[in-house]
C-alpha positions, -999 to 999 in steps of 0.1 A, spaced: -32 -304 -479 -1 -285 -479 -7 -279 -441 -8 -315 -439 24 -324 -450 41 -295 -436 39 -298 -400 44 -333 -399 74 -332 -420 86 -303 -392 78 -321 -366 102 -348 -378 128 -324 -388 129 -310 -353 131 -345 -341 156 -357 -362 177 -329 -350 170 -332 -312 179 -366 -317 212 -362 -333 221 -334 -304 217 -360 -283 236 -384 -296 264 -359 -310 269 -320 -307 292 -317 -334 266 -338 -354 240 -315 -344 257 -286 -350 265 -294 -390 230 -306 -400 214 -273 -384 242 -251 -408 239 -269 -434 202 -269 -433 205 -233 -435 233 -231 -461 216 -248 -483 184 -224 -478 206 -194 -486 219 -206 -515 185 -217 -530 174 -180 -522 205 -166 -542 195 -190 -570 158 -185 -574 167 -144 -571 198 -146 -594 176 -169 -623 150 -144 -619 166 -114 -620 155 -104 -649 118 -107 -647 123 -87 -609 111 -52 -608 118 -53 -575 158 -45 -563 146 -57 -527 144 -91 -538 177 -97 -561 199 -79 -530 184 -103 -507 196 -130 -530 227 -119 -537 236 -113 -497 228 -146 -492 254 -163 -511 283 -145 -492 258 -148 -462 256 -188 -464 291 -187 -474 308 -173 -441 281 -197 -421 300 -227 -442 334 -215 -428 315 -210 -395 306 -246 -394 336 -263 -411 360 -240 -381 336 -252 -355 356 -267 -321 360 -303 -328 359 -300 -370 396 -306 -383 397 -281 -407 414 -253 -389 436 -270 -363 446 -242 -338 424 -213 -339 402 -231 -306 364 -214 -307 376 -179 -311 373 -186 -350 341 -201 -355 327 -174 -332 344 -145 -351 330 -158 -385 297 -163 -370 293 -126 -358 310 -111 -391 278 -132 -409 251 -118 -389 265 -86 -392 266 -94 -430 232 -104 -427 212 -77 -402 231 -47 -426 218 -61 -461 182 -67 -448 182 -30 -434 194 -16 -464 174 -40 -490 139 -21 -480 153 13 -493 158 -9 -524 123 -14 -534 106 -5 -572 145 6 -580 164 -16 -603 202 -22 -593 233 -38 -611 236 -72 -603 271 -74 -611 284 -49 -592 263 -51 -558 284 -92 -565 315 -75 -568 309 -52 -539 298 -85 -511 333 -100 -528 349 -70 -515 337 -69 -482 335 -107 -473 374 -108 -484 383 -79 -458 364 -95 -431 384 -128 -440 414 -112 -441 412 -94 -410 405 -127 -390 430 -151 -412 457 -123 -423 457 -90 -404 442 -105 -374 422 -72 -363 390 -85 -358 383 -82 -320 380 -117 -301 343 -131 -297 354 -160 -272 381 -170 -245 385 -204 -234 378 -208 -200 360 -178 -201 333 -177 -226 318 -148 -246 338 -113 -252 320 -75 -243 323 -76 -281 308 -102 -292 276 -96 -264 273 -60 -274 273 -70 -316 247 -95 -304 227 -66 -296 235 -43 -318 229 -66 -347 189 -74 -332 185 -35 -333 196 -37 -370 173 -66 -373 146 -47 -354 147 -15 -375 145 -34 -409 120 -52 -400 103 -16 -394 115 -5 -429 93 -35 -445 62 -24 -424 63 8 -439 66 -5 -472 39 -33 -470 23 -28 -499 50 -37 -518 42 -69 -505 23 -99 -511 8 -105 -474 22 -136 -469 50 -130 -479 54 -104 -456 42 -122 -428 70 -148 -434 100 -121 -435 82 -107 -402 83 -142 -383 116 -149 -400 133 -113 -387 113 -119 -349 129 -153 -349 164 -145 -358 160 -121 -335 156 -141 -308 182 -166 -314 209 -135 -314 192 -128 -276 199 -163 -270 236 -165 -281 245 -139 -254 241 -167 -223 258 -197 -235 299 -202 -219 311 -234 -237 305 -237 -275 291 -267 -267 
């Protein structure tokens, strides 16, 4: 029944969004980040409400990276070319943010596996992601160190092509860390952080090609 409902529901999902590409990229753009905002958050909120009842600090560091995770992908999409929320950065800054998040994201989900049957402290693992999403900020918005992703007129940086793959080994090698540990897992459940790693995975492959941001 579930099955039922599920792929149809995709099916118009995906079309909805094909459709709206066509009709507008910027359009297209903010419903696919938003659609995965709003996933991160609801993962930070079913992991933070159930923090206490978790025996399991894999699951509650997940949650917690996601906040900060789907935060940076909100400035990612709000400093998108075309939105008029940062007037003058061009698509260097949307580009910048997006690699600092999948950074963000590749390093939590290798380290979350060595986090398994331990307990950790909530608040400080919070404080810590403060910490480090504030340098990142700062050292695009304030110190303006963090190397250039994209050029107009030329497209993609060495940096940002090389974090691209650097990030799917991080990916890659988590994903291993959960193999070895599948036990700790309901099946499914690991099957879906598999598909979900392989996936992400290949979308970072497929940012290395594009030249214009849109």
């Amino acid at each position: 029944m579930k099955k039922r409902i599920a792929i149809p529901l995709a099916v118009l999902i995906l079309s909805g969004l094909y459709l709206s590409s066509r009709y507008n990229y910027l359009l297209f753009h903010t419903l696919a980040e938003l659609f995965s905002i709003v996933i991160a958050c609801g993962i930070f909120m079913t992991a933070w409400n159930a923090r206490r009842y978790l025996n399991n600090g894999y699951l509650l560091f997940i949650g917690i990276a996601y906040l900060f995770i789907g935060g940076l992908d909100l400035l990612h999409t709000l400093a998108y070319k075309g939105m008029p929320i940062f007037p003058g950065y061009g698509a260097n800054l949307p580009t910048q943010l997006w690699i600092g998040a999948r950074y963000l994201e590749s390093l939590s989900l290798l380290f979350a596996p060595l986090l398994i049957r331990r307990q950790i402290r909530a608040g400080l693992i919070f404080i810590g992601y403060c910490a480090i999403s504030l340098t990142f900020l700062l050292s695009i918005f304030a110190w303006d160190i963090f190397p250039a992703c994209f050029i107009d007129g030329t497209g993609l940086t060495p940096f940002k092509k090389i974090s691209e793959y650097v990030i799917s080994l991080f990916l890659l090698a988590s994903m291993g860390l959960l193999l070895r540990r599948r036990e700790e897992f309901d099946r499914n459940v690991l099957l879906l952080l598999v598909w979900s790693i392989l996936l992400t995975i290949a979308s970072e492959l497929a940012f290395t090609f594009y030249v214009q941001v849109y």
